[in-house]
C-alpha positions in Angstrom: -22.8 13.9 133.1 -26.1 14.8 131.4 -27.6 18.5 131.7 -30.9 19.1 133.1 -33.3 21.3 132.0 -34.2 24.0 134.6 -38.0 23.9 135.3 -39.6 26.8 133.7 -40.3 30.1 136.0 -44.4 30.4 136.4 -45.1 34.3 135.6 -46.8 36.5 138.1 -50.4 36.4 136.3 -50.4 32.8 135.4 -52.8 30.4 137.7 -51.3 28.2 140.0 -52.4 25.1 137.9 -54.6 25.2 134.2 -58.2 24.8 134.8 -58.1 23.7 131.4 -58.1 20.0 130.3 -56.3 18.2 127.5 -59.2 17.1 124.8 -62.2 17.3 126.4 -63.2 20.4 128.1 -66.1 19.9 130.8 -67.9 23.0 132.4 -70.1 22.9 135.8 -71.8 25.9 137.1 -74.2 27.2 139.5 -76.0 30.5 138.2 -79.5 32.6 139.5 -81.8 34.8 138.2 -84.2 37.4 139.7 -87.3 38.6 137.8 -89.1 41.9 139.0 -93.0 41.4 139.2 -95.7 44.1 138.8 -98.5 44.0 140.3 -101.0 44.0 137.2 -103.8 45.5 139.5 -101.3 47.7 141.3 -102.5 47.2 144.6 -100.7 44.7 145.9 -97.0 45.6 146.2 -94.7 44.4 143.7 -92.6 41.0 144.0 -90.0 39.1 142.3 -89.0 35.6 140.9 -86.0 33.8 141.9 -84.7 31.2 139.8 -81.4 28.6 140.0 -80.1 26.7 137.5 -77.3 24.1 137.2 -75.1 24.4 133.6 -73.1 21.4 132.3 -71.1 21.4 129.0 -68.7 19.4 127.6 -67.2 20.4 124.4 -63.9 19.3 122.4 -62.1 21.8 120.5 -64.6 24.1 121.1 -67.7 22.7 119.8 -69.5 21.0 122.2 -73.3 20.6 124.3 -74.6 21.3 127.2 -77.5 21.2 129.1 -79.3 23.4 132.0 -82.2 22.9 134.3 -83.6 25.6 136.2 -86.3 25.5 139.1 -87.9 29.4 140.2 -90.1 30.1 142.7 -92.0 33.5 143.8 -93.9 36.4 142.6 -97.3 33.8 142.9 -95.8 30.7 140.7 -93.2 28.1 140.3 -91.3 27.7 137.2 -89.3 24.8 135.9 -87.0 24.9 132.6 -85.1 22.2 130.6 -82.5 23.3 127.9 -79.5 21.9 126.3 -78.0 22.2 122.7 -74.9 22.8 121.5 -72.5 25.5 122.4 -69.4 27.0 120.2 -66.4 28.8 121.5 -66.3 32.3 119.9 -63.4 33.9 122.4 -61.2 31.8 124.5 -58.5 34.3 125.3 -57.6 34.2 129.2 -59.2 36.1 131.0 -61.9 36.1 128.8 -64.4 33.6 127.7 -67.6 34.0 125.7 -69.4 30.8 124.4 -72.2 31.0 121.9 -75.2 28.4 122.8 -78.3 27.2 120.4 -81.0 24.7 121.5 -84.4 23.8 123.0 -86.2 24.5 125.8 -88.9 23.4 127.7 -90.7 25.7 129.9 -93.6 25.2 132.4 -95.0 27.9 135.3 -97.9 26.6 137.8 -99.5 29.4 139.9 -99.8 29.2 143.9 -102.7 30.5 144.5 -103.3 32.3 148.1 -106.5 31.1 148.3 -107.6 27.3 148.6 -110.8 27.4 146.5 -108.4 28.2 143.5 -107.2 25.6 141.5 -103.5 26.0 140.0 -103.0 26.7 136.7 -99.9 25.4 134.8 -98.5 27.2 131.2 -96.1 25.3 129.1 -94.1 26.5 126.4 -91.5 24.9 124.2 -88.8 26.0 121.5 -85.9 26.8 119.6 -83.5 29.0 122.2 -80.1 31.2 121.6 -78.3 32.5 124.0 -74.3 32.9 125.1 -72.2 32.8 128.4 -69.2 35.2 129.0 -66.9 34.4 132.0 -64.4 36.2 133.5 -61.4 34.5 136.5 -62.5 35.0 139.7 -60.9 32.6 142.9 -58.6 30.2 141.8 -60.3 27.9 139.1 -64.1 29.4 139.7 -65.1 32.1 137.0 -67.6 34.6 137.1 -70.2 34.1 134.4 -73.2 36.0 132.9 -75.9 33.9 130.9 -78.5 35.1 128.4 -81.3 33.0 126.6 -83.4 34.0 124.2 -86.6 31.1 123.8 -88.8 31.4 121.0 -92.1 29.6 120.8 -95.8 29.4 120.2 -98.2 29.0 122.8 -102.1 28.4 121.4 -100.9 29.6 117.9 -99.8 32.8 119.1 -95.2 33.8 119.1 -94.2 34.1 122.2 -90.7 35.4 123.1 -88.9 34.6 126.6 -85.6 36.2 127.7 -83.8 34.9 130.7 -80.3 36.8 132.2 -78.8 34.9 134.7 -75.5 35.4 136.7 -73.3 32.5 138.7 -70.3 30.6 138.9 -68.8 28.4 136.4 -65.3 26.0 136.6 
């Protein structure tokens, strides 16, 4: 008669199954972003700009590419970004996960104007963009993640810097 192998014990802090895949690695998430904005004649009260976005990677040995689009709406415009590049793995040590991401982005805002005899005006800007995502366990295989993206561009000759901060879930 043959021996078999006990299965091995699962220890108290180990997940009930690995979120993690062999080979290839594939991220989804679901983040938002809320931007405070001033009145610049300071007579109407102040609003704010929310913004969702959608993040999909896929790396492979951590080094991989993602993209994420992100529609916004409030604070007197609509907003619509477009970025992907690649992403590379700096921590992977459970809990915690921090990604570095470089790429381009495409930006456009259009305002709503509150009155109909205004036409809407729409700003575009496009550029190089760095940024990272850290994520932390949160439910089962979801994570809590934080994104920041730094755009850099030129709009009529003139540098202009973006920053974006957005929080979410990831899996």
């Amino acid at each position: 008669m043959t021996k078999q192998a006990a299965p091995a014990e699962k220890k108290a802090d180990q997940p009930a199954f690995n979120a993690r895949r062999a080979g290839v690695d594939v991220t989804f998430g679901v983040l938002g972003s809320f931007t405070p904005i001033k009145s610049p004649d300071g007579l109407t009260p102040p609003s704010g700009h929310v913004a969702g976005l959608t993040f999909l990677g896929v790396r492979f040995h951590g080094i991989g590419l993602y993209g994420a689009p992100e529609y916004g709406q409030g604070g007197g415009y609509r907003s619509t970004m477009v970025g992907g590049g690649v992403s590379l793995d700096l921590i992977n040590v459970h809990p915690l996960r921090i990604s570095a991401l470089g790429g381009y982005t495409t930006y456009a805002e259009t305002t709503m104007p509150t009155d109909t005899t205004v036409a809407p005006v729409t700003a575009k800007l496009q550029g190089p963009s760095v940024g990272g995502m850290v994520s932390i366990p949160f439910i089962g295989p979801l994570r809590l993640a934080y994104r920041g993206q730094y755009v850099m561009a030129q709009v009529a000759g003139v540098p202009t810097r973006m920053t974006r901060h957005s929080v979410g879930l990831v899996f």
